[in-house]
C-alpha positions as a Markdown table, in Angstrom:
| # | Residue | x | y | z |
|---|---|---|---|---|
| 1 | Unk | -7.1 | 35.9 | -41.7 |
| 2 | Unk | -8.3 | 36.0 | -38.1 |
| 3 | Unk | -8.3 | 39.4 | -36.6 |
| 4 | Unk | -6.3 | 40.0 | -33.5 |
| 5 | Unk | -7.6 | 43.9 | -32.5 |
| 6 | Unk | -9.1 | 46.8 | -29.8 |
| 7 | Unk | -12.2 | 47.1 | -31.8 |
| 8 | Unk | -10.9 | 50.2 | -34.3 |
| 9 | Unk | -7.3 | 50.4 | -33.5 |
| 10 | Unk | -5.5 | 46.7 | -34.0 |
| 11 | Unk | -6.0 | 44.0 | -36.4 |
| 12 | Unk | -3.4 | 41.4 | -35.6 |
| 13 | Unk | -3.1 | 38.3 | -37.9 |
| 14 | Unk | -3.3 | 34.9 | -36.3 |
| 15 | Unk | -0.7 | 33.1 | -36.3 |
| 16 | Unk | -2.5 | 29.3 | -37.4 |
| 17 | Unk | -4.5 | 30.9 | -39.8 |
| 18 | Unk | -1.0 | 31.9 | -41.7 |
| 19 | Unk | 0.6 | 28.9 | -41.1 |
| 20 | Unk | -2.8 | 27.1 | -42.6 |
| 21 | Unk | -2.3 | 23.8 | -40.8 |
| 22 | Unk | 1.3 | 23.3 | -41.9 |
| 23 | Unk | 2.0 | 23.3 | -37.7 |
| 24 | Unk | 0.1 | 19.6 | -37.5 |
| 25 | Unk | 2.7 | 18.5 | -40.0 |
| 26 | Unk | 5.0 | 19.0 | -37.0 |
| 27 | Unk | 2.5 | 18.7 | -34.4 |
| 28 | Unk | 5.4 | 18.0 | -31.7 |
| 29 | Unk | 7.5 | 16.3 | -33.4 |
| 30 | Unk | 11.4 | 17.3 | -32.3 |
| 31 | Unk | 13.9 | 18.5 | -35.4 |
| 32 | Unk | 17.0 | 16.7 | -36.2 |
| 33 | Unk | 20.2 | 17.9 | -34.2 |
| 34 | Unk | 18.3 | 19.9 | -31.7 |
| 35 | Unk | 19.6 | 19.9 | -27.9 |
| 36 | Unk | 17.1 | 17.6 | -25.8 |
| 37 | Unk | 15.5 | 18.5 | -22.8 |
| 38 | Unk | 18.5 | 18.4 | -20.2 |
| 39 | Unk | 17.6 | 14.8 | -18.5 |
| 40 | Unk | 15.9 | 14.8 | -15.1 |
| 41 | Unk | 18.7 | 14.3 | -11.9 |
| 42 | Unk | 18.9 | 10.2 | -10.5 |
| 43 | Unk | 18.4 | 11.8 | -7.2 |
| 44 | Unk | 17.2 | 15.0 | -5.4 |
| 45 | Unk | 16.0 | 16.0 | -1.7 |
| 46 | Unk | 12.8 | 16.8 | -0.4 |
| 47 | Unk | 13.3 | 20.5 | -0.9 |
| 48 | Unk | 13.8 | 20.1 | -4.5 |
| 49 | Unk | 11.4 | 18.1 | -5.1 |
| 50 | Unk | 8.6 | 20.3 | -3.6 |
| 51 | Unk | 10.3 | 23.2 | -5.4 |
| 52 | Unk | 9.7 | 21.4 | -8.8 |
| 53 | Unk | 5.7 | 20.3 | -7.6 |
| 54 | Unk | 5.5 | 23.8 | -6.4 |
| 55 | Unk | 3.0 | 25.5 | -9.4 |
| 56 | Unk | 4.3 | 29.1 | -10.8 |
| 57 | Unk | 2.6 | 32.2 | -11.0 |
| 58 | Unk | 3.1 | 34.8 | -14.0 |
| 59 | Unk | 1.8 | 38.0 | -14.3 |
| 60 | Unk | 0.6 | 39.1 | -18.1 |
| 61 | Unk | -0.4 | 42.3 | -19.9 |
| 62 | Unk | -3.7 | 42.3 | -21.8 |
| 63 | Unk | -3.5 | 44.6 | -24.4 |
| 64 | Unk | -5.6 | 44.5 | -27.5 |
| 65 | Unk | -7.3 | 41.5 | -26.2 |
| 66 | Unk | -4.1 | 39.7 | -25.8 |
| 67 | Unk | -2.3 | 38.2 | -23.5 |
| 68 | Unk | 1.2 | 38.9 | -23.6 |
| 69 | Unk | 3.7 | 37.0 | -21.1 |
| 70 | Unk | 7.5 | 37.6 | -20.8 |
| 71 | Unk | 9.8 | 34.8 | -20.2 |
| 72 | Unk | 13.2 | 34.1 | -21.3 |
| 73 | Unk | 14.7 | 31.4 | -23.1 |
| 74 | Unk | 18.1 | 30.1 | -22.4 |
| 75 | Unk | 19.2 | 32.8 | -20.4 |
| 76 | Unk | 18.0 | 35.2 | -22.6 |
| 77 | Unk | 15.2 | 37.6 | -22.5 |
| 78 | Unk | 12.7 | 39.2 | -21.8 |
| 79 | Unk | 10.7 | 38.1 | -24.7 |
| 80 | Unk | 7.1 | 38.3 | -25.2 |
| 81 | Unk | 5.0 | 35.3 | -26.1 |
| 82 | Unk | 1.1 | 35.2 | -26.8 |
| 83 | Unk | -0.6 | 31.9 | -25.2 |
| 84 | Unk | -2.8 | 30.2 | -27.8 |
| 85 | Unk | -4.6 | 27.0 | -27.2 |
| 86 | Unk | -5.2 | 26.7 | -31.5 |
| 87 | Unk | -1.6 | 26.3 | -31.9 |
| 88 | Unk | 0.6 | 23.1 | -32.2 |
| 89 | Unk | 3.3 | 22.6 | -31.3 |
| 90 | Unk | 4.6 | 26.3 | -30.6 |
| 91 | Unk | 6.2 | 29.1 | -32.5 |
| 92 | Unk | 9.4 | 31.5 | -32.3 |
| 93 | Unk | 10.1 | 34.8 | -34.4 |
| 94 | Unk | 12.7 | 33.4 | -36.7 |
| 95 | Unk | 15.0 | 36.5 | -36.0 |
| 96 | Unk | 14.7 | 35.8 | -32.5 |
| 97 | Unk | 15.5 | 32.1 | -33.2 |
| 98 | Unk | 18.6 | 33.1 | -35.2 |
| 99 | Unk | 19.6 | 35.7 | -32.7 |
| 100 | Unk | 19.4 | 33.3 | -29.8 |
| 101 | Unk | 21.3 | 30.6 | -31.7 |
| 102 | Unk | 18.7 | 27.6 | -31.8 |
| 103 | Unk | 19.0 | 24.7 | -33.6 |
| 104 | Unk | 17.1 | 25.1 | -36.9 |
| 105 | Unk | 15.8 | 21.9 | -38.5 |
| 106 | Unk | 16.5 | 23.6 | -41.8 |
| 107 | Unk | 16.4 | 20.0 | -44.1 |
| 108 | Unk | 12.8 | 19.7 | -43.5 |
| 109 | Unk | 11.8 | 23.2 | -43.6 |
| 110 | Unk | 8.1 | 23.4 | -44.2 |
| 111 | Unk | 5.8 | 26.1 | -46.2 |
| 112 | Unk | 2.7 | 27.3 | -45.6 |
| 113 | Unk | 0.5 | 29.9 | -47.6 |
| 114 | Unk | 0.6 | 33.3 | -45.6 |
| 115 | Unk | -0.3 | 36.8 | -46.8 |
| 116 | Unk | -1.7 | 37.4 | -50.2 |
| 117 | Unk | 0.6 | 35.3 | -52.5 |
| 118 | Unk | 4.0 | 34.9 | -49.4 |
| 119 | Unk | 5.3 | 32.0 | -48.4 |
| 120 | Unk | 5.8 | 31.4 | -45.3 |
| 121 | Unk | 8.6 | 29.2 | -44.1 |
| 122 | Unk | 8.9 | 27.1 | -41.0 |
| 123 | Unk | 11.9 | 25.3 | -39.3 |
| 124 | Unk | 11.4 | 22.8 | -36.4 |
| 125 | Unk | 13.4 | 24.1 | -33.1 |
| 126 | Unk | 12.9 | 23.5 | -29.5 |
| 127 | Unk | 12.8 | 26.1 | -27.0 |
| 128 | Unk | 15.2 | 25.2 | -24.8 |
| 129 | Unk | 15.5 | 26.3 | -20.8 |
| 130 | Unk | 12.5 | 28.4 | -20.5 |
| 131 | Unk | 11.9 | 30.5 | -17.7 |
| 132 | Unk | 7.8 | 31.5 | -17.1 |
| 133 | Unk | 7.6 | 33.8 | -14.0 |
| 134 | Unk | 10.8 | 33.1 | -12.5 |
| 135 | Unk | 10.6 | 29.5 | -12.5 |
| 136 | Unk | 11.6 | 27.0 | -15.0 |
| 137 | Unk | 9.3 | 24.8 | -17.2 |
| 138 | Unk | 12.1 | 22.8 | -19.1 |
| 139 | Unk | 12.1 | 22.8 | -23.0 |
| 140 | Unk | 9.4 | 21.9 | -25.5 |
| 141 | Unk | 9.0 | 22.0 | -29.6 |
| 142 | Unk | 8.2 | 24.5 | -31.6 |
| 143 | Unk | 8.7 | 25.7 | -35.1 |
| 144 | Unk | 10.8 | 28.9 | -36.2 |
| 145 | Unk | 8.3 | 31.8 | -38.4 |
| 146 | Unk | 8.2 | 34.9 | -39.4 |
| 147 | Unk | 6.1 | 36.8 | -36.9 |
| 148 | Unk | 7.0 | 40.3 | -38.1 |
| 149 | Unk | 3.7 | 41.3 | -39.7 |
| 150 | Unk | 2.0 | 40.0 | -36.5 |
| 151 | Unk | 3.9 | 41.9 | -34.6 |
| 152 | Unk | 3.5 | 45.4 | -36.5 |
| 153 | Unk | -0.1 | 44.6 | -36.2 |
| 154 | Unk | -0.2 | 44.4 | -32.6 |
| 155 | Unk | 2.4 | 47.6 | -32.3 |
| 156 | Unk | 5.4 | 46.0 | -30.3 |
| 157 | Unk | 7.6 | 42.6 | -30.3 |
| 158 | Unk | 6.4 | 40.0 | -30.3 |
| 159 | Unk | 9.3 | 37.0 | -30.0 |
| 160 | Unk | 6.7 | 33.7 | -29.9 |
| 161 | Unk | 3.6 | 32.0 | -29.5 |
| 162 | Unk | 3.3 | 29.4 | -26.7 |
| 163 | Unk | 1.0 | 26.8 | -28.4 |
| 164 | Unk | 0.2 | 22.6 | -27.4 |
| 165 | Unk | 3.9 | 21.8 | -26.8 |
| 166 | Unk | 3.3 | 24.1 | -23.6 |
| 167 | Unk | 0.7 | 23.2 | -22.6 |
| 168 | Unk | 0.1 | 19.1 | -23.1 |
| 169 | Unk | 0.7 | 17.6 | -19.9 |
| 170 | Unk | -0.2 | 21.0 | -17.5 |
| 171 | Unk | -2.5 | 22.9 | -15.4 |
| 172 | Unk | -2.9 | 25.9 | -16.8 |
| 173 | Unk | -5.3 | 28.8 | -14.7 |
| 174 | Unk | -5.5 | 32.5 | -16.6 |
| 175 | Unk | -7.0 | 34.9 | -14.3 |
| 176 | Unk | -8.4 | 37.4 | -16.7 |
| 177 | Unk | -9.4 | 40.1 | -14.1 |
| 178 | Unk | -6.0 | 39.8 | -12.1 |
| 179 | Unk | -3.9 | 39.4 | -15.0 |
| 180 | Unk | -2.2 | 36.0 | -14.0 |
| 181 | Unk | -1.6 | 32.6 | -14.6 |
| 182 | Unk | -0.6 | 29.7 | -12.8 |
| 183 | Unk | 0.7 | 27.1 | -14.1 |
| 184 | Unk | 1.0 | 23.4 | -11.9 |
| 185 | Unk | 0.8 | 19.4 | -12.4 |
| 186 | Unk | -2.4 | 19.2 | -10.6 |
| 187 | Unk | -5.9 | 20.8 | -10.7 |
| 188 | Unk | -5.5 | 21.6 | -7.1 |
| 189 | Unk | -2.2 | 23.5 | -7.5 |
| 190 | Unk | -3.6 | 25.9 | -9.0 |
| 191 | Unk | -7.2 | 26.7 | -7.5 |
| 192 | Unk | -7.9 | 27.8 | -4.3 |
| 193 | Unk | -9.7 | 26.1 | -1.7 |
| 194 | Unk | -13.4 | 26.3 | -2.2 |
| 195 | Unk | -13.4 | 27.7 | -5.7 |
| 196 | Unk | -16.8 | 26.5 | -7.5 |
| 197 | Unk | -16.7 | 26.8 | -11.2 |
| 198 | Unk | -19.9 | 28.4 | -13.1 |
| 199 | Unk | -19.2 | 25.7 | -15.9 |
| 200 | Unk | -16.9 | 22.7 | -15.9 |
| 201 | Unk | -16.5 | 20.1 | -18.9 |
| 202 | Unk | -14.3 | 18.0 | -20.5 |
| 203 | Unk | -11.4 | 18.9 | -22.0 |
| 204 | Unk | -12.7 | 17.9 | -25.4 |
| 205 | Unk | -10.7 | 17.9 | -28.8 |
| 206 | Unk | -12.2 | 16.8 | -32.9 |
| 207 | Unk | -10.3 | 14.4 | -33.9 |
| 208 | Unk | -6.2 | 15.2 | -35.3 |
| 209 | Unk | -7.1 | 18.8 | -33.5 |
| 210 | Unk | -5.8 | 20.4 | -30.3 |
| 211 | Unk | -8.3 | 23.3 | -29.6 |
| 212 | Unk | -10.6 | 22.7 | -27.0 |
| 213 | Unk | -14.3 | 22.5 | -28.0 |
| 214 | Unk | -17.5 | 24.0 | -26.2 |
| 215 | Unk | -21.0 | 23.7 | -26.6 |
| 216 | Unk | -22.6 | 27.0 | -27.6 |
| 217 | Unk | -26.6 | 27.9 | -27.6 |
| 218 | Unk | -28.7 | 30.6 | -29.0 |
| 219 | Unk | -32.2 | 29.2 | -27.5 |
| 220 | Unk | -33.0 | 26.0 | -28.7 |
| 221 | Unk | -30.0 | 26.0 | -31.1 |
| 222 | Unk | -26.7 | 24.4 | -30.5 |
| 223 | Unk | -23.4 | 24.2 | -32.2 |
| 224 | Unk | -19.3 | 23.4 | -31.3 |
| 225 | Unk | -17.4 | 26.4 | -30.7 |
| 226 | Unk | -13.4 | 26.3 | -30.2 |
| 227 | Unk | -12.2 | 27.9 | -27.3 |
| 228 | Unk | -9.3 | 30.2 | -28.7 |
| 229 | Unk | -6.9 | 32.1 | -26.1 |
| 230 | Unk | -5.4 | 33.5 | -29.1 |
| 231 | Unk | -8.2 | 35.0 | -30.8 |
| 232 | Unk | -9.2 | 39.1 | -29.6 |
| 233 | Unk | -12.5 | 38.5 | -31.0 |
| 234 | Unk | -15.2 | 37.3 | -27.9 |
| 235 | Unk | -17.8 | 35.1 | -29.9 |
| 236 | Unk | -17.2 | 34.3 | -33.7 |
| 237 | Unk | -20.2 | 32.5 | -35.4 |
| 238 | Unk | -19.0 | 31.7 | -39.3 |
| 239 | Unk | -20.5 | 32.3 | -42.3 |
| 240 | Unk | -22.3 | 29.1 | -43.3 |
| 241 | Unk | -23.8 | 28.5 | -39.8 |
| 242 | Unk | -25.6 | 32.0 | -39.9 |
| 243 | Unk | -28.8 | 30.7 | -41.7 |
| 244 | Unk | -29.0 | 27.5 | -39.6 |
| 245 | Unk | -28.6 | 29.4 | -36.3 |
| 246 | Unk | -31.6 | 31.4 | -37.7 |
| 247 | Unk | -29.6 | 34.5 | -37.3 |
| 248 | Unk | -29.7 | 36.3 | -40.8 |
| 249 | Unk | -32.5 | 38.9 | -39.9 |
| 250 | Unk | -30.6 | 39.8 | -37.4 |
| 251 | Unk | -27.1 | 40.1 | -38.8 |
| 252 | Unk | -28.3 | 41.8 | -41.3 |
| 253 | Unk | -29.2 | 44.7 | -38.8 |
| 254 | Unk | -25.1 | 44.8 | -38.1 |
| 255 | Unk | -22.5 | 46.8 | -38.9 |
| 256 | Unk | -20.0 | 45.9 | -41.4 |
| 257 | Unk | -16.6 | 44.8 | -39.8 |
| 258 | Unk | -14.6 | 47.6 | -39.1 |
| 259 | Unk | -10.7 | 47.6 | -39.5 |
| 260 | Unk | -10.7 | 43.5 | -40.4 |
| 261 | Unk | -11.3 | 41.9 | -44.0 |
| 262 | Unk | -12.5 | 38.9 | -41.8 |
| 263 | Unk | -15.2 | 40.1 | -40.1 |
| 264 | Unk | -18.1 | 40.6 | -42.3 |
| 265 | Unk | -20.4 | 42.1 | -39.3 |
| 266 | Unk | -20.2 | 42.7 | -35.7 |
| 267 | Unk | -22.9 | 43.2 | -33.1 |
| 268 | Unk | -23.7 | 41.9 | -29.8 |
| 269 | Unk | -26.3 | 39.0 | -28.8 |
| 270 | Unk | -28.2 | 39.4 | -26.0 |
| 271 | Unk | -28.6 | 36.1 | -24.6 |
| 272 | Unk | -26.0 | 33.4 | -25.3 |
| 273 | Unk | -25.3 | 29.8 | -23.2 |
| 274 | Unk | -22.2 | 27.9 | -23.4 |
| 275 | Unk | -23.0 | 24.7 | -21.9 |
| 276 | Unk | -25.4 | 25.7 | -18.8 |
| 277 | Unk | -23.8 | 29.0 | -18.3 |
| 278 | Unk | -25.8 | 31.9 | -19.6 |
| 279 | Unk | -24.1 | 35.0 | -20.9 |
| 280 | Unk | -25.4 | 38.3 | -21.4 |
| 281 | Unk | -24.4 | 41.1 | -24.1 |
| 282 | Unk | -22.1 | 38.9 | -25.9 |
| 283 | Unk | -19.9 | 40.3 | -28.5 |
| 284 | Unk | -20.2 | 38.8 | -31.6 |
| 285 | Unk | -17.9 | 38.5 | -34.8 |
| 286 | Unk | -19.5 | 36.9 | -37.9 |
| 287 | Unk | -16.5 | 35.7 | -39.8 |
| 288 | Unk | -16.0 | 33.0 | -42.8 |
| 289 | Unk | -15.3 | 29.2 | -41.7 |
| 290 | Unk | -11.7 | 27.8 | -41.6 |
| 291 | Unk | -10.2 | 24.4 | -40.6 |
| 292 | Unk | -12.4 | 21.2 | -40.5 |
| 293 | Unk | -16.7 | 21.8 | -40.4 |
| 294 | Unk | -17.1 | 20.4 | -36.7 |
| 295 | Unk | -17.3 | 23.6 | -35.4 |
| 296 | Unk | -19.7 | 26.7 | -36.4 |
| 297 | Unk | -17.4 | 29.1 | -34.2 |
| 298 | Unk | -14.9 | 30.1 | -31.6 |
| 299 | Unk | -14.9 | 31.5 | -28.5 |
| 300 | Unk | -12.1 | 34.5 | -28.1 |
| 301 | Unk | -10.5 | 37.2 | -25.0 |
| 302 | Unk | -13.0 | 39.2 | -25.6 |
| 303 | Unk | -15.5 | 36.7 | -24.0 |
| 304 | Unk | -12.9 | 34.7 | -22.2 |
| 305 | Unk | -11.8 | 37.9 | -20.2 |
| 306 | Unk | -14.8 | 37.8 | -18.1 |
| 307 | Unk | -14.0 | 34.7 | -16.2 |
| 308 | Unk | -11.2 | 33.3 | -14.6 |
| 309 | Unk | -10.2 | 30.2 | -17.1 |
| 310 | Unk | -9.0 | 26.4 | -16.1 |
| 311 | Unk | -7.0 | 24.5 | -18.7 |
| 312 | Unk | -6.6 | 20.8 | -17.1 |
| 313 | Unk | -4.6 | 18.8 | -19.8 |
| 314 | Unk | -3.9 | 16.3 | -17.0 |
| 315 | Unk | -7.3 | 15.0 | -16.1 |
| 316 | Unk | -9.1 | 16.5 | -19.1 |
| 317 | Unk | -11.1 | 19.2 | -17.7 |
| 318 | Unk | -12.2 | 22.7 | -19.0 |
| 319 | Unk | -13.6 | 25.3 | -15.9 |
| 320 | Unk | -15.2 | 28.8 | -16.5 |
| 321 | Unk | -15.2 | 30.9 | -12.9 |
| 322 | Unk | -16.8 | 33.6 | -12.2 |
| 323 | Unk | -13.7 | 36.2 | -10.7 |
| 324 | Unk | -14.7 | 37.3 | -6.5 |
| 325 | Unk | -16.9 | 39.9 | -6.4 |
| 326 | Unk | -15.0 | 43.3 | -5.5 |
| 327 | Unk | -15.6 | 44.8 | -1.7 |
């Protein structure tokens, strides 16, 4: 399983590694008998309508090299979600679900390999009346798990996972360094005037997958890395790309993983590019492959945290921004 952890101190389970691509099965797709989306008013004045173009601003916590947002669902909360572009559609604590009341599709449960030899179970919902930084983002799918091991790893509650149902159709801007994110319809919403990206790119996808892809270099070697807001971990390079990427002397130099069964060494690069951007000091996670074999990697908070991040699922477009210089 994919560690979630403060090097030494948490190792958090991913949540689409446990539900081992049982969550495509659903991939969006709304359960039997659950309440719609409450249908959109025949007429409204100007006010409300610049109230509902008007992006939304959320603060988050970063702990453990996760972002943790609160919202409420339904008039009930707070509740803390992780954001996690790997995920489809996206997921609720079954207690919570139960607790709140929602609408489990129970006839066509699914199952998904989890821990050792567990099951885990997973009921289509939908989330409905969600509330993101004060403001209200409607209702989107999701399936109901058991996130209880998760959250022990990380050390608090943890209620959900906002996945692809939250973010298809949005502009999504996570400012690592101030600990926000805005959400809005249009690229412009949410970046300031005069912002100039160090890397834009499309917003590409493998096919039947939702996780944004990147081009990574080390030299004259490229390969596709994912770009995972819910992975802690800053550069993963798996197991069978290691000889290719001509990195075995080096690895080999590494520690082993510490506090993670995935990991099987961890160091730092020195010189890494994704796209034209070049990184220094990069931390690096060698873990073994999982999914489909388009990608040799994934790119984690740990990296991520360094730049201010642009999610366009609107117009298709991925931006890494260097934050203002301080003073």
């Amino acid at each position: 399983m994919d560690p979630r952890r403060d090097r030494g101190t948490v190792n958090v389970v991913r949540l689409s590694w446990i539900l081992a691509g049982a969550l495509a099965v659903v991939a969006c797709r709304s359960p039997q008998g659950a309440a719609p989306a409450p249908p959109a008013e025949e007429a409204s004045s100007d006010a409300d309508e610049e109230e509902a173009l008007a992006p939304l601003v959320a603060t988050f916590r970063f702990e453990h090299y996760e972002a943790l947002f609160t919202l409420e669902i339904a008039g009930h909360g707070p509740l803390t979600f992780l954001l996690d572009t790997g995920l489809t559609p996206s997921a609720i604590d079954l207690t919570t679900a139960r607790k709140l009341g929602l609408r489990l599709d129970e006839d066509n449960a699914l199952t998904a390999g989890g821990l050792g030899t567990k099951r885990v179970f997973l009921y289509p919902t939908v989330l409905p009346d969600v509330v993101l930084g004060g403001a209200a983002i409607g209702s989107f799918d999701a399936v109901a798990v058991d996130l209880s091991a998760m959250a022990e790893k990380l050390g608090e509650p943890l209620h959900g996972v906002l996945g692809f149902s939250f973010l298809a159709g949005r502009v999504v801007r996570i400012d690592y360094p101030k600990r926000t994110i805005t959400v809005g319809a249009t690229r412009s919403q949410v970046t300031p005037q005069g912002e100039t990206p160090a890397l834009e790119r499309p917003l590409a996808f493998a096919e039947d997958d939702i996780i944004p892809m990147l081009e990574v270099g080390l030299g004259e070697r490229r390969f596709t890395a994912t770009l995972d807001t819910g992975s802690a971990l800053g550069l993963e390079i798996f197991t069978t790309a290691v000889d290719e990427l001509g990195l075995a002397e080096t690895i080999a130099t590494w520690p082993e993983g510490q506090g993670t069964s995935a990991a099987t060494h961890e160091g730092v690069l020195p010189r890494v590019t994704i796209g034209d951007l070049e990184l220094r000091d990069v931390p690096v996670s060698v873990t073994p492959p999982r999914g489909a074999d388009y990608r040799a990697g994934n790119i984690g908070n740990q990296l991520l945290q360094r730049f201010i991040v642009t999610l366009d699922y609107v117009d298709n477009r991925v931006a890494l921004t260097h934050p203002p210089a301080r003073g």
